[in-house]
DRENPA-3360 file (N, C-alpha, C; in nm, 2 decimals, always signed):
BEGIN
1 = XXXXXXXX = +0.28/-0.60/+1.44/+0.14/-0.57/+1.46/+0.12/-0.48/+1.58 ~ +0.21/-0.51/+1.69/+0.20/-0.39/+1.77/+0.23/-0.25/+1.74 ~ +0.31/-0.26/+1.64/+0.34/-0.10/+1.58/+0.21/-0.07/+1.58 ~ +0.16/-0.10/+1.45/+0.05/-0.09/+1.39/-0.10/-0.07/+1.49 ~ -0.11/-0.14/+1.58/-0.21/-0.14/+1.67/-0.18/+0.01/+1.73 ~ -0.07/+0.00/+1.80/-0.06/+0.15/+1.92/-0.09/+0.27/+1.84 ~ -0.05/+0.31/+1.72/-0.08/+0.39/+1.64/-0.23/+0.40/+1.55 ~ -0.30/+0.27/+1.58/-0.42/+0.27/+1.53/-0.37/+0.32/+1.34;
9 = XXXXXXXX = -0.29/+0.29/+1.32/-0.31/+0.28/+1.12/-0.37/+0.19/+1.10 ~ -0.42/+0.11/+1.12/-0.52/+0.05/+1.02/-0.53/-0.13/+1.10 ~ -0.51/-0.26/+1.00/-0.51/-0.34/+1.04/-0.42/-0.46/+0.95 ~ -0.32/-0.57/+1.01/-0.22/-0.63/+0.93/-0.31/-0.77/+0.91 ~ -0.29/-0.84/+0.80/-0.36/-1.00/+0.78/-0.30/-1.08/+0.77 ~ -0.32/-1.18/+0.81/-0.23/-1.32/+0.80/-0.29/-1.37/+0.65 ~ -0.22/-1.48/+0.64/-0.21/-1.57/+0.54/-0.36/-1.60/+0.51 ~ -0.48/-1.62/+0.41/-0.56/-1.68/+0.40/-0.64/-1.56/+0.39;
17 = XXXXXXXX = -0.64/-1.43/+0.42/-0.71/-1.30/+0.40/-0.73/-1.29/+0.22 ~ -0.83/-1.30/+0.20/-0.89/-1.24/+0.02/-0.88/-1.12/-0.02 ~ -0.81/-1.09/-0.08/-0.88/-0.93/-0.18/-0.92/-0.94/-0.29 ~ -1.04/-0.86/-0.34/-1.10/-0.86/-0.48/-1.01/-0.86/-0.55 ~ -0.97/-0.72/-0.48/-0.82/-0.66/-0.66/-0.90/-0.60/-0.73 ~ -1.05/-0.49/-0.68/-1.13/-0.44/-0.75/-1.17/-0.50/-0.90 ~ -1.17/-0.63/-0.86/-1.26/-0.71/-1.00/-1.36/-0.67/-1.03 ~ -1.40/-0.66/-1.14/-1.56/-0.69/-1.23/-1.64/-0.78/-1.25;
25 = XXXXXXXX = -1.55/-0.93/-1.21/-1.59/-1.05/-1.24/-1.66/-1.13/-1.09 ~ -1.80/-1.17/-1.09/-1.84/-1.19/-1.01/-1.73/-1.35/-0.96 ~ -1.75/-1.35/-0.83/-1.69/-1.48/-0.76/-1.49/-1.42/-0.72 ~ -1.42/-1.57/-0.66/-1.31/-1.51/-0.64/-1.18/-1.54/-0.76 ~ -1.26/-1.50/-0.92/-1.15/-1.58/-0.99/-1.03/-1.46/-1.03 ~ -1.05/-1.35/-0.98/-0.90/-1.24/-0.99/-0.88/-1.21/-0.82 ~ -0.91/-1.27/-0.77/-0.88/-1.24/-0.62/-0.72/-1.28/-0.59 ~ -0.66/-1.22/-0.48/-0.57/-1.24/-0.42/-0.50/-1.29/-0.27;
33 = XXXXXXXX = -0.44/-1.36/-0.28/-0.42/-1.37/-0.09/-0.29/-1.37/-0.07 ~ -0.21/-1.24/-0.02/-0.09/-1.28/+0.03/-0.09/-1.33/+0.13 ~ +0.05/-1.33/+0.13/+0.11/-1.41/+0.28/+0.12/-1.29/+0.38 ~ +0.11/-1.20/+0.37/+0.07/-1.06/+0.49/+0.07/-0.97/+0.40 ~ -0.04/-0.87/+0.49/-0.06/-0.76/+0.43/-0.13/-0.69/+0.54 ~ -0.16/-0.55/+0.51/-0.22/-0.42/+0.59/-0.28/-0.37/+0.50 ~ -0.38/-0.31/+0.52/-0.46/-0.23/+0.51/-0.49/-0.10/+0.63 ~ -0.50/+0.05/+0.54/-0.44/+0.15/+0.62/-0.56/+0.16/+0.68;
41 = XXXXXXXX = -0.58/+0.24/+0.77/-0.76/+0.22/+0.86/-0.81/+0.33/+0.70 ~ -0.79/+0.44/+0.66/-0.80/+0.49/+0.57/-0.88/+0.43/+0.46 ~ -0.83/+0.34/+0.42/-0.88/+0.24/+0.28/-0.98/+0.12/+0.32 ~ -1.01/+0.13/+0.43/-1.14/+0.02/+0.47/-1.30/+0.11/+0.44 ~ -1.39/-0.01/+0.36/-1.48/+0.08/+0.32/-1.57/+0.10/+0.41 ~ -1.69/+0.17/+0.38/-1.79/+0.20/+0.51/-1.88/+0.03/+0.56 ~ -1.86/+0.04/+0.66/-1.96/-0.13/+0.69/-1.90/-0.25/+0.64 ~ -1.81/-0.26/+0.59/-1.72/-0.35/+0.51/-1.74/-0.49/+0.64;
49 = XXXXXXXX = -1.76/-0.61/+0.61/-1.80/-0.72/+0.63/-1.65/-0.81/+0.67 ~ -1.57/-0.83/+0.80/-1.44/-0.86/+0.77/-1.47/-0.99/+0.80 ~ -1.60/-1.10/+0.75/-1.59/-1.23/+0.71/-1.56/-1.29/+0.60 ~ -1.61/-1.15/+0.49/-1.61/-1.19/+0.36/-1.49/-1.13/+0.29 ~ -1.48/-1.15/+0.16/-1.35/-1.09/+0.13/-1.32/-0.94/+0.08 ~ -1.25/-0.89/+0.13/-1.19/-0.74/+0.09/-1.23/-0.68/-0.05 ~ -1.27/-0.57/-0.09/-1.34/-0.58/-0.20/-1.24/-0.45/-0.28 ~ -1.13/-0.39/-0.22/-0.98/-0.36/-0.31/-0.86/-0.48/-0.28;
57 = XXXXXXXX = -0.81/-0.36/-0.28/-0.64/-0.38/-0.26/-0.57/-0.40/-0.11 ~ -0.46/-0.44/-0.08/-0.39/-0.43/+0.07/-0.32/-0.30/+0.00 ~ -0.29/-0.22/+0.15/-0.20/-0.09/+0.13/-0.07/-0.11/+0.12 ~ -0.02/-0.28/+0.13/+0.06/-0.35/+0.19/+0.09/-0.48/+0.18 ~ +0.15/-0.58/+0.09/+0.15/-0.70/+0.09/+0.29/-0.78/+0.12 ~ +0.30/-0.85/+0.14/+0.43/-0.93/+0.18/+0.39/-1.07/+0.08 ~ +0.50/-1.13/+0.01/+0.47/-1.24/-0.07/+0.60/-1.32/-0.04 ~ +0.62/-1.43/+0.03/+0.70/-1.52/+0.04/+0.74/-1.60/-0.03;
65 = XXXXXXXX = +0.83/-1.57/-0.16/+0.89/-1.73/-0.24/+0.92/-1.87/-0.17 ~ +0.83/-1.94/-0.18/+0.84/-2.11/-0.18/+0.89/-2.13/-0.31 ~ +0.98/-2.29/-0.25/+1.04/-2.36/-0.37/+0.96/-2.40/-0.46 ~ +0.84/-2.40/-0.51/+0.71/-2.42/-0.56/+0.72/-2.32/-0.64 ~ +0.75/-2.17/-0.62/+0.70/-2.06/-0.66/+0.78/-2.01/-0.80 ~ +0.70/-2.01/-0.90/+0.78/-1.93/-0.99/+0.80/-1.80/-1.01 ~ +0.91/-1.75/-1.06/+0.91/-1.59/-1.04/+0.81/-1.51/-1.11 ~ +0.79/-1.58/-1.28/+0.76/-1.50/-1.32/+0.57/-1.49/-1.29;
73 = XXXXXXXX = +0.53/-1.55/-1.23/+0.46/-1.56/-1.15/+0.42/-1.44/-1.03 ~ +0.51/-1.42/-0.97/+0.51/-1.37/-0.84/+0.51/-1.24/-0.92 ~ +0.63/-1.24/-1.05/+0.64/-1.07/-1.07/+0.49/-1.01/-1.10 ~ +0.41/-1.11/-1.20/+0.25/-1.08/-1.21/+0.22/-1.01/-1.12 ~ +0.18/-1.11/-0.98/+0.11/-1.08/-0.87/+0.14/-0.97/-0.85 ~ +0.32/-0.94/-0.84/+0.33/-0.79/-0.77/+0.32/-0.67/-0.90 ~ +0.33/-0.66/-0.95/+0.25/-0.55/-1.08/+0.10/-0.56/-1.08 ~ +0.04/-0.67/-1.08/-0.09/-0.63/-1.06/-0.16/-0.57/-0.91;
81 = XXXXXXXX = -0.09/-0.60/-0.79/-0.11/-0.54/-0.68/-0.09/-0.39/-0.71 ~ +0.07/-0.33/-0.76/+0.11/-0.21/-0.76/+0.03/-0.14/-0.84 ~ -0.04/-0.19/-0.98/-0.13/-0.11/-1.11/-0.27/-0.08/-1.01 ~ -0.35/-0.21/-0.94/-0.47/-0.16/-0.88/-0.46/-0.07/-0.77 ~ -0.35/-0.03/-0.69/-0.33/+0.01/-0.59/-0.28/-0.01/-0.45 ~ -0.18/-0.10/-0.49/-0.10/-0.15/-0.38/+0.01/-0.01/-0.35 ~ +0.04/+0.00/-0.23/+0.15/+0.10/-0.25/+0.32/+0.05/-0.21 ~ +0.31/-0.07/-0.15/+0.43/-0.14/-0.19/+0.40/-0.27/-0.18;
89 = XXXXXXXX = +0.53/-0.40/-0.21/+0.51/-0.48/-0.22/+0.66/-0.56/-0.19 ~ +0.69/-0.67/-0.14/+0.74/-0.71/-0.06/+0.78/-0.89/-0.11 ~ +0.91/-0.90/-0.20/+0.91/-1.08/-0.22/+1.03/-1.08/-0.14 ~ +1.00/-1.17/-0.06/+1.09/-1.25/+0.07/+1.16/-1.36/+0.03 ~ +1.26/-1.37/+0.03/+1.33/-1.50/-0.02/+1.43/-1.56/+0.07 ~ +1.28/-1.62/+0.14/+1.42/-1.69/+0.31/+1.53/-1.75/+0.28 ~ +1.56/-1.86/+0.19/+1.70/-1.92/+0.15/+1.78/-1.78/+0.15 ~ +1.77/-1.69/+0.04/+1.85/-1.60/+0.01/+1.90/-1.47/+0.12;
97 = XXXXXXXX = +1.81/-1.50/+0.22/+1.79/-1.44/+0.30/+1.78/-1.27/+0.24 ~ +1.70/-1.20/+0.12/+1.69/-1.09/+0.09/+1.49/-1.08/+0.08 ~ +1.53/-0.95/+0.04/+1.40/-0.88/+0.07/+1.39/-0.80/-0.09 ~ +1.31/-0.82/-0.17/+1.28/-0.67/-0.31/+1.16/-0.61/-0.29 ~ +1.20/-0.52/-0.26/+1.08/-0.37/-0.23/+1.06/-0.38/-0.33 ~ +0.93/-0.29/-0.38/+0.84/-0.24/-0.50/+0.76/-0.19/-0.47 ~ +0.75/-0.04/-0.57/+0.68/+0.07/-0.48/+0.59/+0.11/-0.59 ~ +0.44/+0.14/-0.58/+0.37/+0.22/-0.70/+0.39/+0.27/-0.73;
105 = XXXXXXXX = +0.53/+0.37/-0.74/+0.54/+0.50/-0.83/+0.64/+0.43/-0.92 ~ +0.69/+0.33/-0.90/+0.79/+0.26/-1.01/+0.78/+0.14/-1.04 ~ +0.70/+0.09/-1.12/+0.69/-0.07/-1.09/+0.77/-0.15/-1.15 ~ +0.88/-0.05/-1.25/+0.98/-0.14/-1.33/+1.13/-0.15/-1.23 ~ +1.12/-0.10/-1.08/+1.25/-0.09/-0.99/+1.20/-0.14/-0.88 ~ +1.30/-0.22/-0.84/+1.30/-0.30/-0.70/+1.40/-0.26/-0.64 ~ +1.40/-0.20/-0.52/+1.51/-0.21/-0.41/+1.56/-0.35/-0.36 ~ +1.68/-0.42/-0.39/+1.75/-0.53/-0.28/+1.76/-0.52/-0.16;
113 = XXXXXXXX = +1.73/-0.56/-0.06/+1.78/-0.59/+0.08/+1.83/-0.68/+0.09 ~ +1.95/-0.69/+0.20/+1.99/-0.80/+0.24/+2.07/-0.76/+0.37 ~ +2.13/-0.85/+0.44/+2.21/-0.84/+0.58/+2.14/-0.76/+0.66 ~ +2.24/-0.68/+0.72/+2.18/-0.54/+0.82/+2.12/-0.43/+0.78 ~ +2.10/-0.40/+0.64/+2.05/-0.32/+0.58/+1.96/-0.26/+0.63 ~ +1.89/-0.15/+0.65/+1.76/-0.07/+0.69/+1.66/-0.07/+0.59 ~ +1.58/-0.09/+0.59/+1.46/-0.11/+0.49/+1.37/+0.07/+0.48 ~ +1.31/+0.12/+0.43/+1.29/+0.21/+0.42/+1.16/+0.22/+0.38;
121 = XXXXXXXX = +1.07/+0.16/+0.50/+0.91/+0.17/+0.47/+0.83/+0.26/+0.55 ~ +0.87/+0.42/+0.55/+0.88/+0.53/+0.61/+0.72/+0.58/+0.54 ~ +0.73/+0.56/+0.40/+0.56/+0.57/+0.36/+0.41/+0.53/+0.41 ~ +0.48/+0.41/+0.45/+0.32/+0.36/+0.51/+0.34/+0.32/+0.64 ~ +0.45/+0.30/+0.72/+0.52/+0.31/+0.91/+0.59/+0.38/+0.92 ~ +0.58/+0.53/+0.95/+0.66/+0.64/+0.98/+0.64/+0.61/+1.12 ~ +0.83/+0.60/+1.10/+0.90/+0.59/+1.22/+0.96/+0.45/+1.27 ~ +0.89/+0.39/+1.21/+0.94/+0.23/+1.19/+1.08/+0.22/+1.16;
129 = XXXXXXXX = +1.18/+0.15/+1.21/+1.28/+0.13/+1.14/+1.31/-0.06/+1.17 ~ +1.30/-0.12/+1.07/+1.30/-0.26/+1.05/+1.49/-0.28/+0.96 ~ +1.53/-0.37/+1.00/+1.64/-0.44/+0.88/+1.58/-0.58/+0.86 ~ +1.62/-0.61/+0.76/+1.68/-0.72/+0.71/+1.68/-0.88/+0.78 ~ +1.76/-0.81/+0.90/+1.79/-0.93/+1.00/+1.68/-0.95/+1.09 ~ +1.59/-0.81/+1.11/+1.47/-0.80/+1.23/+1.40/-0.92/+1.12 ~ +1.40/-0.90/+0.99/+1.26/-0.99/+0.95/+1.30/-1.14/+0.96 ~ +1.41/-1.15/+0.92/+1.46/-1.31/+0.90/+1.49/-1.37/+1.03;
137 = XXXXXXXX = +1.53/-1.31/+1.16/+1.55/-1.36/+1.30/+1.44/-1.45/+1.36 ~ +1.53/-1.55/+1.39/+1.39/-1.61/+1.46/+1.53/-1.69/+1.63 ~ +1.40/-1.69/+1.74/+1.46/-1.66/+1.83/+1.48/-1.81/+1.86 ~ +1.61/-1.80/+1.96/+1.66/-1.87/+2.05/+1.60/-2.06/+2.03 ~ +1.45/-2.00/+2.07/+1.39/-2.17/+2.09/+1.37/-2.19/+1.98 ~ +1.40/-2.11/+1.87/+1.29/-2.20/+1.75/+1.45/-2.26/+1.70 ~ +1.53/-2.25/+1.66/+1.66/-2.28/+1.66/+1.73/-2.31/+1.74 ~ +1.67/-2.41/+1.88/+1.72/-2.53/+1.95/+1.83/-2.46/+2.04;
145 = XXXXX = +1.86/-2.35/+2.04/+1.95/-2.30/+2.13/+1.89/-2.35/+2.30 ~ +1.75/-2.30/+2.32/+1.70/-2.24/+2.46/+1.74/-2.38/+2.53 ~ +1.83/-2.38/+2.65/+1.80/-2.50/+2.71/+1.72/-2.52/+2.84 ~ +1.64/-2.43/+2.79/+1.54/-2.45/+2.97/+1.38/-2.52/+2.89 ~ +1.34/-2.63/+2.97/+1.26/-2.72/+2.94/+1.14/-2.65/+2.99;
% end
């Protein structure tokens, strides 16, 4: 998020954020909510209301597989983000510890990530360079190492 802030692109969402998904259908019954997402400052409409729910697409979504989650499920969600206008899309598979990119210009190809790999999300954070290990690390205290009270 600090990337994102100092460069002023736009703005990232936590969990519980809405998108239409450019529905037709009054209420939230084609809406979506990932588990993170961005929107580029670019794709925010004029006077847009950020109580109520987003009335496109994220430029940007992240979707986290839970043991709950079925794939063929998730594959939906990410083809329908990519078809309305998502421009990538992101399923995280913390056991597996991998990452499958998906990009709107190909929605039938997924890039794998895994290990130390470099991720290549130069389209929408130019200059960003993330791996693999940056997303899945989690530090010291959360994994009982830290011994200062």
């Amino acid at each position: 998020m600090t990337y994102v802030k100092q460069r002023d692109l736009g703005k990232v969402m936590m969990d519980g954020f809405t998108y239409m998904m450019f529905s037709e259908t009054a209420g939230l019954k084609d809406s979506f909510v990932s588990d993170v997402s961005f929107i580029h400052k670019d794709d925010f409409p004029a006077k847009w209301d950020i109580t109520k729910p987003f009335p496109g697409t994220p430029t940007f979504a992240v979707e986290v597989m839970s043991p709950g989650d079925k794939g063929a499920d998730v594959q939906t969600k990410v083809r329908t983000y990519l078809r309305k206008g998502t421009c990538e899309v992101w399923v995280v598979y913390p056991r597996e510890r991998e990452i499958h990119q998906f990009h709107r210009d190909d929605l039938e190809t997924a890039r794998i990530y895994t290990g130390s790999k470099a991720i290549d999300i130069s389209g929408i954070f130019p200059d960003l360079t993330i791996t693999t290990d940056d997303v899945f690390h989690l530090p010291s205290w959360v994994q009982g190492d830290d011994q200062t009270e």
